[in-house]
C-alpha positions in Angstrom: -99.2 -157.8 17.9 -96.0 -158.6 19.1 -94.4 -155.7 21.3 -97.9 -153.6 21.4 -99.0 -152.5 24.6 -101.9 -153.9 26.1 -104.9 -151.7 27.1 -107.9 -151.7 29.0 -110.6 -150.1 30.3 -110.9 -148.6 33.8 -113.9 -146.4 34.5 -114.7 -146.0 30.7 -111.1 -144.4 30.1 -108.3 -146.1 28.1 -105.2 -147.4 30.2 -102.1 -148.5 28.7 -100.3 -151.4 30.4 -97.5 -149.6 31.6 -100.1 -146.9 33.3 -100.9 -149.8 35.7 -99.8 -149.9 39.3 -99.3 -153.9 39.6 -96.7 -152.7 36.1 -94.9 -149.6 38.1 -94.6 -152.0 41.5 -92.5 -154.8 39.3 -90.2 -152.4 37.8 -89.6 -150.7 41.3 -89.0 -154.3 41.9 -86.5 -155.0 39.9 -84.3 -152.2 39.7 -80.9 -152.1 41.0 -81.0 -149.1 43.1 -82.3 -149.9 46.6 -85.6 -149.0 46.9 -87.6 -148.9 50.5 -91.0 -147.8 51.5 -92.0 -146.9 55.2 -94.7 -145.8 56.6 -94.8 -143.3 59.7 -94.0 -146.0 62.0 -91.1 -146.5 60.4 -92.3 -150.2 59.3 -91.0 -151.3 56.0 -93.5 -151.8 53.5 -91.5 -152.7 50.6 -87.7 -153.8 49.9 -86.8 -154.2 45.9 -83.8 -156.6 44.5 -81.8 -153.6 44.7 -81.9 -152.7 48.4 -81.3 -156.8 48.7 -77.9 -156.5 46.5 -76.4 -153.1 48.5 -77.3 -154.7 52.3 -77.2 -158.1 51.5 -80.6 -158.3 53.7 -83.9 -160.2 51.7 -86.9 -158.8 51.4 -88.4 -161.3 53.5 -86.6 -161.2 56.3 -87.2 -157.1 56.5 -90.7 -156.5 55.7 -93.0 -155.5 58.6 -89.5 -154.7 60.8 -88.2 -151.3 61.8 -86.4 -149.5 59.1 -83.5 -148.4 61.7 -82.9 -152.3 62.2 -81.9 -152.8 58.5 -80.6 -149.7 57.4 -78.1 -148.0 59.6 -76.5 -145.3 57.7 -73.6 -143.0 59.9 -71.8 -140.4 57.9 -67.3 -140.5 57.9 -67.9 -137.4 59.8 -69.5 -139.3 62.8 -67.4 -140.4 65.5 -68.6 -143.7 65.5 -70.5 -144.5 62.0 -72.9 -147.0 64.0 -74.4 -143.9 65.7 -76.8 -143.2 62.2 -78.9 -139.8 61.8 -82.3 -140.4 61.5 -82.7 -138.9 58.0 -86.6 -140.9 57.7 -87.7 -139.3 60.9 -86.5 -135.7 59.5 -88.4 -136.2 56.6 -91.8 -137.5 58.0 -91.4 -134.4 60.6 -90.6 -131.9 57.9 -91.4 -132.8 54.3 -88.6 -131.9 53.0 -86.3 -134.0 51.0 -82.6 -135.0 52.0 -79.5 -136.0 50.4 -76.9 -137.6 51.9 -73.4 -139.7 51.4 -73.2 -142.5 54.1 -72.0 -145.7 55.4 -74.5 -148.3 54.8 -73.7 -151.3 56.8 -74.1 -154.8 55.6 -75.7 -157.7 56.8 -72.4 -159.0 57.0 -71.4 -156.6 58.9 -69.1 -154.2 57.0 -69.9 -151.1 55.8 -70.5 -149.8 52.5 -70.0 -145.9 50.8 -73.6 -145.1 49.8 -75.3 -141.7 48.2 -79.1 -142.3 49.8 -81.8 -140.0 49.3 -85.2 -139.9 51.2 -88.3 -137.8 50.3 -91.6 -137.7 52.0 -95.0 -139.7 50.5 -98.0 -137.8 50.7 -101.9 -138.9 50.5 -104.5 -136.5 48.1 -104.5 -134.3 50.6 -101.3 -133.4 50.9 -101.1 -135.3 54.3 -97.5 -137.1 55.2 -98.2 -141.1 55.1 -94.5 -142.1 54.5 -91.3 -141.9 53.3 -89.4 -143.4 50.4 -85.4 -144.2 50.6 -83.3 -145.2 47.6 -80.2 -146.1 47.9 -77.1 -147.0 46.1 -73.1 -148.0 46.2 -71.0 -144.7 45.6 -68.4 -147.2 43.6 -69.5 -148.5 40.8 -70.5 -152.1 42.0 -69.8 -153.8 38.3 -66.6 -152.1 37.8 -65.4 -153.5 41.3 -66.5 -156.6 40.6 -64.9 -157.2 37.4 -61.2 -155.7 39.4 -61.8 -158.2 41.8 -62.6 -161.1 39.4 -59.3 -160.3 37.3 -57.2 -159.7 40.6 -58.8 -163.1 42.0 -57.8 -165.2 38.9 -54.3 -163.7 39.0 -54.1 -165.4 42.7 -53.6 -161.3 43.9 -56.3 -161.6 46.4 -56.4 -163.1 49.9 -59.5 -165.6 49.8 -60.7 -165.0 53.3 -60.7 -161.2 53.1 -61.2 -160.5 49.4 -58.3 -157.5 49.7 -54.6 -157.7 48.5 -52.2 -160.8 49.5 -49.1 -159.6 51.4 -47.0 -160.6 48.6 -49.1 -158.7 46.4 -49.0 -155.6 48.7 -45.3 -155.6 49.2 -45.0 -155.3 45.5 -47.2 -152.2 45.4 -44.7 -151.0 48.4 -41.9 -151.7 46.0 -43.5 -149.7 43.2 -44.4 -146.6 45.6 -40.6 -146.7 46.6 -39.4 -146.1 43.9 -41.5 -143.6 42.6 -40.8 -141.4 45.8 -37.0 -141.9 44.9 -37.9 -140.0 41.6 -40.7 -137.7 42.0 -40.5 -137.2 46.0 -44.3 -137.4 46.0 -45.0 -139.0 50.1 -46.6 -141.6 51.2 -47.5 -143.4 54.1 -48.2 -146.6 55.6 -51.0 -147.9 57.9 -51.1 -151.2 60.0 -54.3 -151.8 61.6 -54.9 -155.1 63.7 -58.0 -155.9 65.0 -58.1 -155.6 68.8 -57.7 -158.9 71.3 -58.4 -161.3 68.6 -56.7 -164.3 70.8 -59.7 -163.4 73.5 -62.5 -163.2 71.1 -61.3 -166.5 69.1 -61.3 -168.2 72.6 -64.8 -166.9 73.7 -66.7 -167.7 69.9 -64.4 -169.9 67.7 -62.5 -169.5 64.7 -65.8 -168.9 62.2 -66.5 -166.0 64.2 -62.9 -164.5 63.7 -63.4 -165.4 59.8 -66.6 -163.8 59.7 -65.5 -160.1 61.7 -61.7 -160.1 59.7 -63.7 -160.2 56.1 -65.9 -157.4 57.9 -63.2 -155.6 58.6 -61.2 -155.9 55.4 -64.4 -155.5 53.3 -65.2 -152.0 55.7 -61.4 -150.7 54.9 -61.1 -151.4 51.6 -64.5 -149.5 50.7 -63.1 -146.5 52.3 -59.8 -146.7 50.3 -59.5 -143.9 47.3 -59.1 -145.8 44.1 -55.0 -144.5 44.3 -54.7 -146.4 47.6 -53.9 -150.4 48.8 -54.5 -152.5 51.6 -53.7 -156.4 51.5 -53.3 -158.2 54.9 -50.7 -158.5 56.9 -50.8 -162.0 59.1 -54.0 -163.4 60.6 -54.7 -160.3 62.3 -53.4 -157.3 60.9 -53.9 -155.2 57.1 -51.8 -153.1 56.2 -52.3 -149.6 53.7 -50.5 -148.0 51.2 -51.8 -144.6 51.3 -50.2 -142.6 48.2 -49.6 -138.6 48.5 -49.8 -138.6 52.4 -48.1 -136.6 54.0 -46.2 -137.0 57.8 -49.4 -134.0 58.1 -52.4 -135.9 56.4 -51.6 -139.1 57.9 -52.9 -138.7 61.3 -56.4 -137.3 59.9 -56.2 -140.5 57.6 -55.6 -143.1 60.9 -58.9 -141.4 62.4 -61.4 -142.3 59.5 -60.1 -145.8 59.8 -60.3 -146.3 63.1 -63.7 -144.9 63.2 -65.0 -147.0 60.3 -63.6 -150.0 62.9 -65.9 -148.5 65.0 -68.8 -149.0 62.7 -68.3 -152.6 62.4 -71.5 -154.8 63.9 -70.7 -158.4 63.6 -73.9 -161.0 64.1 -72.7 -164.5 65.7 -75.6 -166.9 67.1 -77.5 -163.7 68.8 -74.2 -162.1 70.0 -73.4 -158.5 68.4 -69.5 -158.2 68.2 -68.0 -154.6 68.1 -65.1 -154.5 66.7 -61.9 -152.2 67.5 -58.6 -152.1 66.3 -55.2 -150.6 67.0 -53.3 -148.3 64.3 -49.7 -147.6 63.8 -48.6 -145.9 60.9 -45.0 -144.2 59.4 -44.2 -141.8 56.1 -42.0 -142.6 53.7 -38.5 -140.9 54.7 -35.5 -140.4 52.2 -33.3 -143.3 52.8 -36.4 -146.0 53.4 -36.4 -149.1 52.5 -38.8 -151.9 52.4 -37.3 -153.3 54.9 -37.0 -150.1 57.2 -41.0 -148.9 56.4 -42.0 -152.4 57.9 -40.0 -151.8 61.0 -41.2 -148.8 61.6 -44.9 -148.8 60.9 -44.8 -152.2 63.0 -42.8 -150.2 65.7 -45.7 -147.9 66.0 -48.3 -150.5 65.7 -46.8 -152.3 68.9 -47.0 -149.1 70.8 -50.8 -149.1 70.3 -50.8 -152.6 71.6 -48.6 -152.1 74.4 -51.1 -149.0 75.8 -54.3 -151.3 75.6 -55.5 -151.0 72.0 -57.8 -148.9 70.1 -55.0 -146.5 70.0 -53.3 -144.7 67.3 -49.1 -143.9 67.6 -47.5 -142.2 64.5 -43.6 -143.0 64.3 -42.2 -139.8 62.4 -38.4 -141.4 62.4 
């Protein structure tokens, strides 16, 4: 009958289909929470169509290889995100489960807000013979694609980056101007432009500089609260709206960013590129303008230039 589960017989006991193990490994398969088996050497033994979605790696390419080559998480505490804890060898040492929120970095080479969990696999007798990691976006991954889908049709997003358009941002700027002229609630503004980008387009081409600004746009905006913007700015620079920051908070802010920079791995023909960029940012003051913002933050952002990059200057005035 249609819908009826099918049995069978295994050792003169009754099994229903969805007791099976060939049943349990295709839904593991197919769920979208990423889903990894190693064993104590760390090899992956098995990678579901979730785990492809979140690191953009496919199961192909990753089984058999070291779990650290394909999953890299690094916590926003870390000074540089790229540096990961080992959360599968804790767990093969001890047993114990753990829980963590990371940065998950892409194939691509951006990096990703993740909640992973790992707990230990044990044989009959109690013996550790692996670990199991799942995985999965912190943001809704439907939700941001739908925002980006209606932003893309409304021509709001920049097509090489996937975040804001200038015009889009300055609007946005506008908007948070005008709201501080009413409510007095701060804000601030961040510029970050990726570091020697003449020098590294000369060295590996254009498609390389395509490939590590959608890295780092893709690596920002993920670390962006949902009350925040960032469009770019030019071929080399993006620029944040960072709403109820403080002259305080924004310092604190210009660190996570600079460090999730930090994070950034890009893959071109065997090379690894780091990535680094310089920061310059400004709070909103009384009398600011659009105009006046701009000057400032950019101000700031040439003084990080002008010392030799990877650098953060704060203009309070």
């Amino acid at each position: 009958m249609k819908g009826r589960l099918a049995d069978e017989t295994v050792d003169g006991e009754f099994v229903s289909e969805l007791e099976r193990e060939d049943v349990h490994r295709r839904i593991l398969e197919s769920l979208q929470t990423g889903v990894c088996l190693v064993d104590r050497n760390h090899k992956v033994l098995f990678w579901n169509e979730g785990a492809e979605k979140t690191t953009g790696h496919l199961r192909q390419d990753v089984l058999g290889r070291d779990a650290h080559e394909v999953i890299q998480p690094g916590t926003e505490d870390d000074e540089d995100p790229s540096r990961s804890r080992d959360f599968i060898a804790e767990v093969l040492r001890d047993g114990e489960p753990t829980f963590a929120e990371v940065m998950l970095r892409h194939k691509a080479g951006h990096l990703i807000p993740a909640r992973m969990r790992v707990v230990a696999i044990r044989n009959d007798h109690g013996t550790i013979i692996g670990a199991a990691e799942s995985f999965e976006e912190s943001v809704s991954a439907s939700d941001w694609d739908r925002r980006q889908e209606k932003l893309s049709a409304y021509g709001a997003l920049d097509p090489g980056t996937g975040v804001l358009t200038e015009h889009f941002l300055l609007s946005h700027l506008r908007e948070n101007l005008r709201t501080f002229s009413e409510c007095q609630v701060p804000f601030s503004v961040v510029s970050i432009r990726i570091d020697k980008l003449g020098d590294l387009r000369a060295r590996y081409g254009p498609g390389a500089i395509a490939i590590m600004s959608r890295a780092v746009g893709q690596t920002l905006e993920n670390g962006m609260r949902p009350a925040d913007f960032l469009g770019r700015r030019g071929e080399a620079d993006f620029l944040s709206i960072v709403t109820e920051c403080s002259s305080v908070d924004v310092g604190n802010v210009c660190e996570r960013l600079k460090r999730s920079v930090h994070g950034i791995k890009v893959n071109w023909w065997g090379d690894r590129l780091p990535v680094t960029a310089s920061l310059g940012a400004t709070t909103v003051l009384a009398d600011d303008t659009v105009e006046s913002l701009l000057a400032r933050v950019d101000r700031s952002m040439q003084e990080s230039v002008a010392a030799g990059g990877d650098l953060i200057t704060i203009v309070r005035e």
